[in-house]
C-alpha positions in Angstrom: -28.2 99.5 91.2 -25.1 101.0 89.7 -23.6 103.9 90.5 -23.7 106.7 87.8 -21.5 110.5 88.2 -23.0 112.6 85.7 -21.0 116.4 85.2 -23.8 119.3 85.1 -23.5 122.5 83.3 -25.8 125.6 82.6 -25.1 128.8 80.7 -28.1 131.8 80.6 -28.9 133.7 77.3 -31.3 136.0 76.5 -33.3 135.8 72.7 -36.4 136.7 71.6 -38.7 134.5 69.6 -42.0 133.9 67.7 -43.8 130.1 68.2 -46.0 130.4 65.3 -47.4 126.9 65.6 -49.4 128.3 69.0 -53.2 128.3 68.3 -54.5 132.2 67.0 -54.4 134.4 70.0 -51.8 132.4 72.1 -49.7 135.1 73.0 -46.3 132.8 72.4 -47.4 134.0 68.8 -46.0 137.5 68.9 -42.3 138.7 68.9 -41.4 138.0 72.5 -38.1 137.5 74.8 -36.8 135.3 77.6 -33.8 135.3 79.5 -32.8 131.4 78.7 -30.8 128.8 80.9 -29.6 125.8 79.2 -28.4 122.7 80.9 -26.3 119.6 80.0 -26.0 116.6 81.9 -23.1 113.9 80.7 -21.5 110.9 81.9 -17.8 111.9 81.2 -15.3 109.7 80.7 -12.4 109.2 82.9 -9.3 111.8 81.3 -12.0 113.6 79.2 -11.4 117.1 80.3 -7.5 116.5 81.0 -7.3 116.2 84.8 -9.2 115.9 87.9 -11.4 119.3 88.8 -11.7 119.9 84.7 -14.7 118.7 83.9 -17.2 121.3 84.8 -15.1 123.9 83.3 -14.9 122.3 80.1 -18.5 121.1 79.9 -19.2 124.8 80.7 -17.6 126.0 77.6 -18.6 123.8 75.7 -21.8 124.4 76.1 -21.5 128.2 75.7 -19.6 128.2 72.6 -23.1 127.2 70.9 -25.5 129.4 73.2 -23.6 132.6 72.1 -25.3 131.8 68.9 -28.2 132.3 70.0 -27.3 135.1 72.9 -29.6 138.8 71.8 -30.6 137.2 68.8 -34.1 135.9 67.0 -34.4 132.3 67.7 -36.5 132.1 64.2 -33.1 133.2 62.7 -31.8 129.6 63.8 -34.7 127.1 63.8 -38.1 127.6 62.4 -39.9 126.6 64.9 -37.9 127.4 68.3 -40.0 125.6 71.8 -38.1 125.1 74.6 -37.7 121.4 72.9 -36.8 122.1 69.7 -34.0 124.7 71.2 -32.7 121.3 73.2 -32.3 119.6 69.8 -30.9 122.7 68.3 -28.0 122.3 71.2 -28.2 118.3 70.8 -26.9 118.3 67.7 -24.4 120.9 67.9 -22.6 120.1 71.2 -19.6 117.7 70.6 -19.8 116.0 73.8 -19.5 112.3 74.8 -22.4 110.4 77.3 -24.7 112.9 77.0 -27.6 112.4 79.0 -30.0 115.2 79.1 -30.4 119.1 77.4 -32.7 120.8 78.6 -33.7 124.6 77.9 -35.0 126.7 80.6 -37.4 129.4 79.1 -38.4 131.2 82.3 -37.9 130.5 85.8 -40.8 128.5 85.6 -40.7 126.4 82.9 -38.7 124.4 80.5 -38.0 121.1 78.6 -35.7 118.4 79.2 -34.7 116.0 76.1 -33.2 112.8 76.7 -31.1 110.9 73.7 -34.3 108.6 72.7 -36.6 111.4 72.2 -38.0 112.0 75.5 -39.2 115.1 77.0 -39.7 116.3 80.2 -41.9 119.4 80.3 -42.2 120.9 83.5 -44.3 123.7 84.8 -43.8 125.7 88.4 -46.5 127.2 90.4 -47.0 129.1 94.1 -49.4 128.9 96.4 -49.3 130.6 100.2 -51.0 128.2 102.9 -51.1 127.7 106.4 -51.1 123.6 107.7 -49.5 121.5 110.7 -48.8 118.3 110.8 -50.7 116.5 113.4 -49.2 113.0 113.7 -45.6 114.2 115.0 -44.6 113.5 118.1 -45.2 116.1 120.9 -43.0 119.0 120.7 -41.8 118.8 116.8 -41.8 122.2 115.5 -44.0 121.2 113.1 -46.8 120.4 114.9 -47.5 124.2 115.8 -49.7 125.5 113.1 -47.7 127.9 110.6 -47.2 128.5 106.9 -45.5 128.4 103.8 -45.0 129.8 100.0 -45.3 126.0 98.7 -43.7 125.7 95.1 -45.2 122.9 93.1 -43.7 121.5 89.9 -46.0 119.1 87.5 -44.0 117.5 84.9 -45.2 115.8 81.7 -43.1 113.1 80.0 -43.7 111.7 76.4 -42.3 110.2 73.3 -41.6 113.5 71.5 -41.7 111.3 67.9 -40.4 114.3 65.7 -43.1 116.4 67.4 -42.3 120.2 67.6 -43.3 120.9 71.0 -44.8 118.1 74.0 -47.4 119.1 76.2 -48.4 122.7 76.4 -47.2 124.9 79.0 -51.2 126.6 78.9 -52.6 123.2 79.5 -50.6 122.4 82.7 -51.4 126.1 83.6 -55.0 125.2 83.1 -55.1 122.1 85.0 -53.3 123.9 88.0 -55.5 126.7 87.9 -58.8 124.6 90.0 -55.8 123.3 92.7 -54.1 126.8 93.1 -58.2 128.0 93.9 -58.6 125.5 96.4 -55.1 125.8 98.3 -54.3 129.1 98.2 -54.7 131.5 101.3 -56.3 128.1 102.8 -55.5 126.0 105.4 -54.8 122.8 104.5 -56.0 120.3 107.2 -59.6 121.9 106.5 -59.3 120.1 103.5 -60.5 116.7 102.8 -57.9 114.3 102.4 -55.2 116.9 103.6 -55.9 116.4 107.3 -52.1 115.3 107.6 -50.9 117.6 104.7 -47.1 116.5 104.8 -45.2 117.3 101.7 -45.5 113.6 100.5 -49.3 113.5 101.2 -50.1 116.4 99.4 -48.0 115.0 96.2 -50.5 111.9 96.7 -53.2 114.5 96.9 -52.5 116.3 93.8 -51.5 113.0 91.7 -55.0 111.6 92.3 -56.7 114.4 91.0 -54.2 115.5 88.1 -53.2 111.9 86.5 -56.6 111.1 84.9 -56.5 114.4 83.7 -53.1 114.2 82.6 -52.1 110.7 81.3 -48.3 112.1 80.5 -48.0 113.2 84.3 -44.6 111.9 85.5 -43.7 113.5 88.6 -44.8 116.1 90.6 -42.9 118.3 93.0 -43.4 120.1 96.3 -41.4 122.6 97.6 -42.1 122.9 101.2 -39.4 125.3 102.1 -36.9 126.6 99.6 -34.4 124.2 100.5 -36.4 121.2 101.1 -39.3 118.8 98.6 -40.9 115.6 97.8 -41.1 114.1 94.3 -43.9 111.2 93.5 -44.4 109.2 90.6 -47.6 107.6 91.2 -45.6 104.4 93.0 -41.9 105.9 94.8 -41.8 108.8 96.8 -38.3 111.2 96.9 -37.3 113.4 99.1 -34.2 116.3 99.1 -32.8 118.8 101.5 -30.2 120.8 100.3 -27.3 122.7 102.7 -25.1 125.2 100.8 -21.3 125.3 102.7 -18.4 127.6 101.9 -14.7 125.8 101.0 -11.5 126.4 100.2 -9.7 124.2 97.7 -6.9 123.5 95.4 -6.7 121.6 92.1 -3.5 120.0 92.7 -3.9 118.5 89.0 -4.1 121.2 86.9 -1.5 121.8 85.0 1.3 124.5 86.0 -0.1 128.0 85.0 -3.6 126.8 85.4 -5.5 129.7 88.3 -7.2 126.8 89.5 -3.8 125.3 91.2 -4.0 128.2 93.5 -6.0 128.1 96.9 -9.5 129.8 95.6 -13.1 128.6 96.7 -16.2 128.0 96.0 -19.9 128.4 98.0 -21.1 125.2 97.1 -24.3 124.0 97.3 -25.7 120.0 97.9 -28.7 118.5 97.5 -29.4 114.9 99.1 -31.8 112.5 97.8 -33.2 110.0 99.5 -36.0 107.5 98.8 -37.7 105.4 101.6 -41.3 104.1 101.5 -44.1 106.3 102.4 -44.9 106.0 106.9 -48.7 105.1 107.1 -48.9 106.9 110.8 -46.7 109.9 109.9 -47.6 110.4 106.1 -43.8 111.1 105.4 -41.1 109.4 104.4 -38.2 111.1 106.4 -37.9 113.6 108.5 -36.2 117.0 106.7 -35.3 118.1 110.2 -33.6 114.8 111.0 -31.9 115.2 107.4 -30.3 117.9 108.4 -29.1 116.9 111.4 -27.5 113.6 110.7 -25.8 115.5 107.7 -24.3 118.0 110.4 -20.9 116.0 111.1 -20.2 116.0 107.8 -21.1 119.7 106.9 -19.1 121.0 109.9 -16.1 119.2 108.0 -16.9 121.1 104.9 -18.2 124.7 106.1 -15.2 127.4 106.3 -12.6 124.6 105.5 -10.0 124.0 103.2 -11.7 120.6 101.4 -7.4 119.3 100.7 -7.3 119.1 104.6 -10.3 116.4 104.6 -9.3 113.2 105.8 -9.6 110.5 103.7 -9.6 112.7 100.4 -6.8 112.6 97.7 -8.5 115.2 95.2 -10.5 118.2 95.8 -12.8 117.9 92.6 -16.2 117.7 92.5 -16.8 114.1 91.9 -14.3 113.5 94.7 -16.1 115.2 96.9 -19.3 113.5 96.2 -17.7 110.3 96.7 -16.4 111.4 100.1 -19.4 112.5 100.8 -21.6 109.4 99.7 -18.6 107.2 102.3 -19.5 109.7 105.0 -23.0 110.0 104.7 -23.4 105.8 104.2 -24.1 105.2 107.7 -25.9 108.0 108.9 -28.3 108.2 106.2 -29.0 104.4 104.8 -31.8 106.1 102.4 -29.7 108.1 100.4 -29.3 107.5 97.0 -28.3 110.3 95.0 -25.8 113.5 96.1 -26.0 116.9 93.4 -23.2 119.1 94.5 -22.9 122.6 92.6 -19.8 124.5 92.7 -21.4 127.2 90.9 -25.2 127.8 89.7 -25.7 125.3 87.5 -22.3 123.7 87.5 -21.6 120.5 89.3 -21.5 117.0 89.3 -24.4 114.3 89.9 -23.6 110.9 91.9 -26.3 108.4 91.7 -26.9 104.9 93.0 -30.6 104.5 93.0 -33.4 105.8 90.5 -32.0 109.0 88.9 -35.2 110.6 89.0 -35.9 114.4 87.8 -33.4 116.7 87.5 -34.5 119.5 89.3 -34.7 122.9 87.8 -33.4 125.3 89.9 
């Protein structure tokens, strides 16, 4: 598998809208608002944004000199008929940008669209449920053994061949379909239930694709947030895990040109995400270990947290995809399974490197 570094970059706006092509009664009908993120994601290429560090910047603005467009206005000023997906076009078609590989248009904190360049999208939905569970199969003393509890997050996401179409698959149906689960977990414990005895992030996505995919042919992924900083992602077949560790850096673009702020020391709290795919353990019912994530990423973190990132050894450049790619050399060993590094400098902003299955871009 190759490996791909794809530049990230989001920019909020707030609009109001009308989606006249909702059945009578659906309340997207009537004059309504949302404050709006929308994301890029490109493969850049090398020199695009005029030095190292550039990028994210310049993708940033990019994207914003379109949004503003849009910013406290009435989306049916712009496009007739303005879903999240037909917003993503809206911005497709605009945005000057080489390698783009995804727009998506975030319409809540919830929800949103992703369009790829062949007409793809990715419709996702988030819901909560508060459960208790433990995980029975660990060995003796693991933390999570104890009984105890969670907010779990759960994302579904639909993917389809779009074909001209408007809008993909409702956000009310998903809603619908999630409505029977949300009953059944929800201020429950989960080992009472059949088939969650060993209710481990990865069995429960198992779980939940076995009930949902018949139901919902365009199902692509779904999601589980455990803990806000850790999830599994299952497809029917691969299963994905992430953990994410945010560090605070200091740093210098010695590139930029003379003038340029960014040449002085400043910083950033960064955050990173890890991916890492590895087959499902029949005994254990999990793939990895978050805990054991986060501790074989601890060597490298303590190299990152409350330092000056021009001081790493072993790195020329302080940018973000330079730090990814230190990061993937550093990581190789401890962490065979990982496949895919997101590092954010700000919310939104970043850079993706990935040498396995891209996968779902996370909304965050």
């Amino acid at each position: 598998m190759s490996t791909s570094l794809y530049h990230v970059a989001a920019v909020p706006f707030e609009a109001a809208r009308k989606v006249e092509i909702r059945p009578e009664g659906h309340r997207a009908r009537r004059l309504h608002g949302h404050s709006f993120m929308a994301r890029v994601r490109a493969a850049l290429p090398e020199g695009w944004a005029g030095f190292a560090g550039g990028e994210t910047d310049q993708l940033r603005a990019a994207v914003e000199r379109q949004v503003k467009r849009l910013d406290y206005d009435l989306l049916n000023n712009h496009l007739p008929v303005p879903t999240d997906e037909n917003l993503a076009r809206w911005l497709g078609e605009r945005l000057d940008l080489p390698g783009v590989n995804a727009i998506g248009i975030q319409s809540t904190a919830h929800q949103g669209a992703d369009l790829d360049s062949d007409e793809h999208v990715h419709v996702w939905r988030r819901f909560r449920f508060e459960a208790a569970h433990r995980l029975p199969k660990v060995p003796q003393g693991h933390p999570c053994g104890r009984m105890h509890g969670h907010g779990f997050e759960i994302i579904l996401h639909a993917d389809q061949d779009l074909q001209g179409a408007d809008k993909g698959v409702d956000f009310s149906r998903l809603e619908s379909l999630w409505a029977p689960f949300h009953e059944q977990l929800h201020l429950a414990c989960m080992n009472d239930i059949e088939g969650l005895e060993n209710p481990t992030s990865e069995m429960l996505c198992g779980w939940l694709w076995a009930r949902l995919k018949p139901q919902l042919p365009e199902l692509s992924w779904i999601t589980v947030y455990e803990t806000a900083t850790a999830g599994c992602h299952f497809d029917g077949t691969h299963y994905r895990i992430w953990k994410e560790s945010r560090f605070e850096s200091a740093l210098q673009l010695v590139r930029a040109p003379d003038g340029d702020k960014r040449r002085r020391l400043h910083g950033h709290s960064y955050l990173a995400r890890l991916h890492l795919s590895a087959p499902l353990d029949e005994v254990l019912g999990w793939t990895v270990d978050y805990g054991e994530v986060k501790a074989l990423f601890q060597p490298a973190y303590r190299q990152l947290d409350h330092q000056a990132l021009n001081g790493l050894p072993g790195i020329q450049d302080t940018d973000v995809a330079s730090v990814l790619h230190w990061m993937r050399t550093r990581l190789a060993e401890a962490l065979p399974r990982l496949d895919r590094i997101d590092l954010y400098e700000t919310p939104g902003c970043g850079a993706v490197l990935s040498w396995g299955e891209l996968g779902p871009a996370l909304p965050v």
